[in-house]
Structure formats: C-alpha cells, structure tokens
C-alpha positions as CSV (number, residue, x, y, z in Angstrom):
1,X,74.1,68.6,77.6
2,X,75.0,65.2,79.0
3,X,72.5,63.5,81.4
4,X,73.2,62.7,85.0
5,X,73.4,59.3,85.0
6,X,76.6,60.0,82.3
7,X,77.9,62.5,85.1
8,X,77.5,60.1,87.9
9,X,79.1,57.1,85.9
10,X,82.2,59.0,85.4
11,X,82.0,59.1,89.3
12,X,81.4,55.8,90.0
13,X,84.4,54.8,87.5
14,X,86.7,57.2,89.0
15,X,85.6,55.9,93.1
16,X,86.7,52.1,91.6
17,X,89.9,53.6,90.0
18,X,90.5,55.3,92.8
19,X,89.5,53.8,95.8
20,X,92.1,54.2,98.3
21,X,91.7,58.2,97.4
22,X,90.4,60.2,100.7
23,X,86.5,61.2,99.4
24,X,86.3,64.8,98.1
25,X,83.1,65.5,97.2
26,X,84.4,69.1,95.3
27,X,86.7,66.9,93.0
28,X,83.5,64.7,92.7
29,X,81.7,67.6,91.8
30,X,84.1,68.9,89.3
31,X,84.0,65.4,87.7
32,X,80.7,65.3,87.2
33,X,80.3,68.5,85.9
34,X,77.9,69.5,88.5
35,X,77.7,72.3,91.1
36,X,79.7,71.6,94.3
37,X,75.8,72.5,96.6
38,X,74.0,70.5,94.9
39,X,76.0,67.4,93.6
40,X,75.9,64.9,96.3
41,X,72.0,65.3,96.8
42,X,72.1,64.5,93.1
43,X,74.4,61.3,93.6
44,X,72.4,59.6,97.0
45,X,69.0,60.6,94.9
46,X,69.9,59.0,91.4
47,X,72.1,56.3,93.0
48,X,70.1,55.3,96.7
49,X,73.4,55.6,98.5
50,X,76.0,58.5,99.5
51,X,79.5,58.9,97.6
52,X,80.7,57.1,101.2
53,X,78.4,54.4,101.3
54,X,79.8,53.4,97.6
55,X,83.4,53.7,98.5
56,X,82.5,51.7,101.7
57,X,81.1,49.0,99.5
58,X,84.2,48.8,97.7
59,X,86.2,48.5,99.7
60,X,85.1,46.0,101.6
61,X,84.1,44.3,98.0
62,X,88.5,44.4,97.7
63,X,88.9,43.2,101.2
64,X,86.8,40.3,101.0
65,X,88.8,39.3,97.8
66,X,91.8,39.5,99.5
67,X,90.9,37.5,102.8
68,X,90.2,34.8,100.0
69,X,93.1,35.1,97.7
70,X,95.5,36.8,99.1
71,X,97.7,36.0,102.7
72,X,98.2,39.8,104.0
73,X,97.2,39.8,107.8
74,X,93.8,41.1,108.7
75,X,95.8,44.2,110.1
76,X,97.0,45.1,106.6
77,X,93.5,44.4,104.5
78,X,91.6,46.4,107.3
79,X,94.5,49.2,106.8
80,X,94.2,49.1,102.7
81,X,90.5,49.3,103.4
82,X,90.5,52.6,105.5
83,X,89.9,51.0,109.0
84,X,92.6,53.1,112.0
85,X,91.6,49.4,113.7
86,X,91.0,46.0,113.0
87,X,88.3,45.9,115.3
88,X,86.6,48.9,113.7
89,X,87.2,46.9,110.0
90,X,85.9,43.5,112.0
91,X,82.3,45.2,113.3
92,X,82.6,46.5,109.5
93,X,82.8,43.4,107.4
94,X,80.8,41.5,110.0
95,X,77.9,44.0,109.0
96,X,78.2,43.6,105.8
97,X,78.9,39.6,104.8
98,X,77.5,38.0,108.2
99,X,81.0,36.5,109.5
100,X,84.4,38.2,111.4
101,X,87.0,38.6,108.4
102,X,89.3,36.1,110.3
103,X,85.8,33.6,109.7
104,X,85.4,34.6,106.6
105,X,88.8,34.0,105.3
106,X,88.7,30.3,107.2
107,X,85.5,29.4,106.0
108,X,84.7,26.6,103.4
109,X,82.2,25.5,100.3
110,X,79.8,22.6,101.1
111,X,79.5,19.6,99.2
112,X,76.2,20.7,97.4
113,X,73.9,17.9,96.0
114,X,72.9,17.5,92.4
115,X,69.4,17.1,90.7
116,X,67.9,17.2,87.9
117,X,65.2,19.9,86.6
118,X,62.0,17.7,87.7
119,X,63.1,15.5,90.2
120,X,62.1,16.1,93.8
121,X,63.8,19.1,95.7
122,X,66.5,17.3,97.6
123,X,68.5,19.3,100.5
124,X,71.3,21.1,100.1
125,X,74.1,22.8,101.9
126,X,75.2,26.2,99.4
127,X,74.1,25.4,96.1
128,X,71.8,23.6,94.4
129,X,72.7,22.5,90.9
130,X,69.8,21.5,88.0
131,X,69.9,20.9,84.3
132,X,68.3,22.9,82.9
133,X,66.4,23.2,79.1
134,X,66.8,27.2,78.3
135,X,65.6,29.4,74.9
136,X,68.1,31.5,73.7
137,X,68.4,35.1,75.4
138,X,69.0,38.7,73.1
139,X,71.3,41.0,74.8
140,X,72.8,44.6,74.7
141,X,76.5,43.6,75.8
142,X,79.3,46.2,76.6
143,X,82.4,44.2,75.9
144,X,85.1,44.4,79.2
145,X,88.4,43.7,79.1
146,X,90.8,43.1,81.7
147,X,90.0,41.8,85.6
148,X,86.6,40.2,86.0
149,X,86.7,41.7,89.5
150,X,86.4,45.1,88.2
151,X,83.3,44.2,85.6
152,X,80.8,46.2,88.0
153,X,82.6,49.6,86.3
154,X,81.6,48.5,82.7
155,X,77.7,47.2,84.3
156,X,77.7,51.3,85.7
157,X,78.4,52.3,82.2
158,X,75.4,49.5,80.8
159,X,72.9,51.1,82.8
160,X,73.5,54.4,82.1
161,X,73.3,53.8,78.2
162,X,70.2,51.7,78.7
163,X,68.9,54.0,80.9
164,X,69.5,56.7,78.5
165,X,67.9,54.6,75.7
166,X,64.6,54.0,77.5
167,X,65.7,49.6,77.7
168,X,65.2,49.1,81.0
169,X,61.4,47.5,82.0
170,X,60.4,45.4,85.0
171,X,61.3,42.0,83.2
172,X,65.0,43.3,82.1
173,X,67.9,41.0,83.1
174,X,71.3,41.4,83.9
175,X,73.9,38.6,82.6
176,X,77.9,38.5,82.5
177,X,79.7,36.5,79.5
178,X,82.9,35.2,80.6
179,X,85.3,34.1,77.7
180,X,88.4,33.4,79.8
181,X,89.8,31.0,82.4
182,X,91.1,34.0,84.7
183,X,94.5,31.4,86.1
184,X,95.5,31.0,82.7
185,X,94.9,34.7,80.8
186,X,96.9,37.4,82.0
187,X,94.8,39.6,83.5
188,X,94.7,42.5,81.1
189,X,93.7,40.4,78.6
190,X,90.8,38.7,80.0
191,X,87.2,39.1,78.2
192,X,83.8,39.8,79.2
193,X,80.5,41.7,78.8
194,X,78.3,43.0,80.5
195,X,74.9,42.4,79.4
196,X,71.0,43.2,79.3
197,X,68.3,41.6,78.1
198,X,66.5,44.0,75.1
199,X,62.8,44.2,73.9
200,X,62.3,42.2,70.3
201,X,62.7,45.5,67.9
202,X,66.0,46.8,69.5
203,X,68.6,47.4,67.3
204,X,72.4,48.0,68.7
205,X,74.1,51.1,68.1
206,X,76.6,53.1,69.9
207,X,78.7,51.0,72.2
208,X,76.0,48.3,72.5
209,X,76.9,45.6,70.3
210,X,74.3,42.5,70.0
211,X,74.9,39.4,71.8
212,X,72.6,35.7,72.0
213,X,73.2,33.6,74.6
214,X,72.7,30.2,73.0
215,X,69.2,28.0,73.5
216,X,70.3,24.4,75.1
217,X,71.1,22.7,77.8
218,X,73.0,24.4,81.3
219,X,74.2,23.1,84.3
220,X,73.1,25.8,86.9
221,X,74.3,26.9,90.3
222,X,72.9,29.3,92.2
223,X,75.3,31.1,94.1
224,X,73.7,33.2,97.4
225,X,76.4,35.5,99.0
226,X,79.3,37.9,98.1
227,X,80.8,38.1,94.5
228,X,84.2,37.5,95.8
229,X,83.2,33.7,96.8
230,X,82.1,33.2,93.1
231,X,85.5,31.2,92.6
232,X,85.2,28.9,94.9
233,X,81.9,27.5,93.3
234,X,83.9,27.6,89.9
235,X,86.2,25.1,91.7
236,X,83.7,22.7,92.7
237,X,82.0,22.8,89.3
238,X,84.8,22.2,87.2
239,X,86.5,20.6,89.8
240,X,84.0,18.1,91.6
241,X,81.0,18.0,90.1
242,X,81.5,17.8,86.3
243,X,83.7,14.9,86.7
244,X,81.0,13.2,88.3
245,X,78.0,13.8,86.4
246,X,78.9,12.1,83.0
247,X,77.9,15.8,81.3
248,X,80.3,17.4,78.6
249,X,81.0,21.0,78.2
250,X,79.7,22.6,75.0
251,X,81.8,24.9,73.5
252,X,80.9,28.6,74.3
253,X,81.4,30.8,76.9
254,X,79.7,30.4,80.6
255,X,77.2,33.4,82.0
256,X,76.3,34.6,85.1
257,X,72.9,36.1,85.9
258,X,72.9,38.4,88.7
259,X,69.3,38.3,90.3
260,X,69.5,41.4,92.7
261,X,71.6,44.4,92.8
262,X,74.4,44.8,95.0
263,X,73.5,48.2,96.0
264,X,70.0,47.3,97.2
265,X,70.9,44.0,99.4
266,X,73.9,43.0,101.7
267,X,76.9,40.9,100.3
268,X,75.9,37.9,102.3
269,X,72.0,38.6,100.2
270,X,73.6,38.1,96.4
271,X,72.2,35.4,94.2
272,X,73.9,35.0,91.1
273,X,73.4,32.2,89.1
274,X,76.3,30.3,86.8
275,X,75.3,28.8,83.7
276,X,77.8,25.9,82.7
277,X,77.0,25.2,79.0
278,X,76.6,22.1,77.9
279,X,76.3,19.1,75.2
C-alpha cells in the first residue's frame, strides 16, 4: 500500500500542472487514491494548508512572475489567476507579498553593500553579500529538468521519499543546484536538483542519487522575499557586483539554500541564500 505523503504528492504535482483547473476535491480524491469523506482532512492535516490555500499560493507564485517578466495588464494576470476583479486580486497579492501588484511590478533592487566574512556588519539596503569559507555538504538530490520555476514539484516529490526513508531530522537542509543560465537554455532543457542534506551512513538508492556540494570559497547573498524576485539578485551579482570585486568564478554550478518553507511564512518572509562559487 502506498503511504500518504506519495498520495498527496501526486496531488500536489497535478494542482502545479493544473493550476488554472476549478478545485474538485472528488477528482483530488480519486487521484490520491483516497476516500472522497475523508481526503481533504487528510491533505490540510499532512500538508498545514487546504487544497485552496495551495492553489492560492500558486497562483499568486505565477502572478508575481508575470508582473516581473511578463507585460500583460494587471486585469489579465489577476484574470489568469482566478480573481472576477482586480481589486479582489490587489487586496490578494497585497496580503501575500506586502505591496499592490501595480508596486510590485514597479518596484526595484537596492544597490546592496559588500563585506567580507569578519569585517564589521555594515548597512545594507536588500542584501548583504560575504565571502564565505564553507566544508563541503552530502546531499540526496532529485535531478529536475526543465523550468526552474516549477522546481517546488520535484522538492514535493524529495520530501515525500525522505520522508518515507526516515532522512529528515531538525538539522536537515534544503539546497537547489542550478546547472544552467535559464536566458540562454531552452527551457525544457534546463538542469537542476533538488536537494537534502543526509546523515554520514546514507547510501542513495531509488531516485536519490548522491550529490557534494564542493568545500571552498562562496560569494553569498541572502535573498529575503518572494522566489519570483530571485532574478533580479542574479542580475546584480553577475551583473554589478562581480565585476567589481576582483573575485573569479570557479567552475561548478551555483546553489540556493532555502532557509524556511514557503508553506509556513508569507512570500514577502522567504530567505533564500545564493551561493556564487568561487576561485
């Protein structure tokens, strides 16, 4: 018999797949291979949120990506986000990241400051970048392919094998491996995993495959707010900063480290970190 957290992933994958689909919590059901009375107390008790509280979240995850990198009007991102109104999507996203979408979309990344790991804390504006010495870090990775925006499907299926396998303990991490520049891969063929950290005797098997991320040197941001605004610090990185700081790039892939969970805190309450290798 298969356990509920692999029922409620293949709900979770099928909500992202499907997330303009009207919620119908007897096709749920069906999917999940659970009774139609007693699913949903199932989902909201094993998950911490309803089946319309995910697609919500969503949603509005999609709608803040495309105030940022699209141009359709408000009217039509509140409309492909299952608002009647834009002022019933603005009280919406407003709720959820902190700013109006029309803000949102308008708004702009700081100049941060630069220090070094041991130099005095300086202020800063968004992010605060140090250099910084790490060990190397083991990891169970689930290799991803295809849109880093749609990554948090393959971290759903993570959990629920680690789950399943007993790896999760209060000092387990959660880290992304990005091996693609996203503006220059097509978007099918982009690569990623999604990745926790593992106690000393685990051995991969299954779908886990082994990962390290390497021991050295890192230039780190710290990125506080919603996962769609993650580009924009790429930008300034790659764009600003690393010309300025006399630092080259080592050669293997960058990582994120997601510090809190997206169902637990707000958008506008995310802190992901980005490792820059380097030299």
């Amino acid at each position: 018999m298969q356990d509920y957290g692999t029922r409620l992933e293949r709900v979770f994958q099928w909500l992202a797949d499907h997330p303009d689909d009207a919620v119908d919590l007897t096709r749920l059901a069906d999917i999940a291979c659970l009774s139609r009375y007693h699913f949903h107390r199932v989902y909201r008790a094993t998950r911490g949120e309803t089946v319309a509280e995910t697609v919500r979240r969503l949603r509005l995850h999609r709608a803040a990506v495309e105030l940022i990198s699209r141009e359709l009007p408000v009217t039509r991102v509140a409309h492909r986000a299952g608002y009647a109104s834009q002022e019933a999507f603005t009280r919406a996203f407003k709720a959820a990241y902190g700013v109006p979408p029309a803000r949102y979309r308008a708004s702009f990344v700081p100049i941060p400051t630069v220090r070094r790991q041991g130099d005095p804390m300086q202020p800063t504006m968004n992010y605060d970048i140090t250099i910084r010495e790490t060990p190397a870090v083991r990891v169970a990775a689930l290799p991803h392919r295809g849109d880093y925006a749609r990554i948090a499907t393959t971290f759903e299926q993570l959990s629920t094998i680690a789950g399943g396998l007993k790896l999760f303990g209060p000092a387990t991490r959660s880290f992304g491996i990005y091996y693609d520049d996203p503006s220059a891969t097509p978007r099918d063929a982009l690569r990623s995993d999604a990745c926790l950290t593992v106690p000393d005797d685990w051995l991969p098997s299954g779908r886990l495959e082994q990962r390290e991320i390497r021991s050295g040197r890192y230039a780190v941001i710290l990125h506080v707010g919603p996962y769609a605004e993650l580009e924009r610090a790429y930008k300034w990185v790659y764009g600003t900063w690393l010309a300025q700081s006399g630092e080259e790039l080592a050669d293997v892939p960058l990582v994120e480290e997601y510090l809190n969970d997206a169902r637990t805190v707000s958008p506008r309450e995310l802190r992901t970190e980005i490792w820059l290798p380097l030299r």
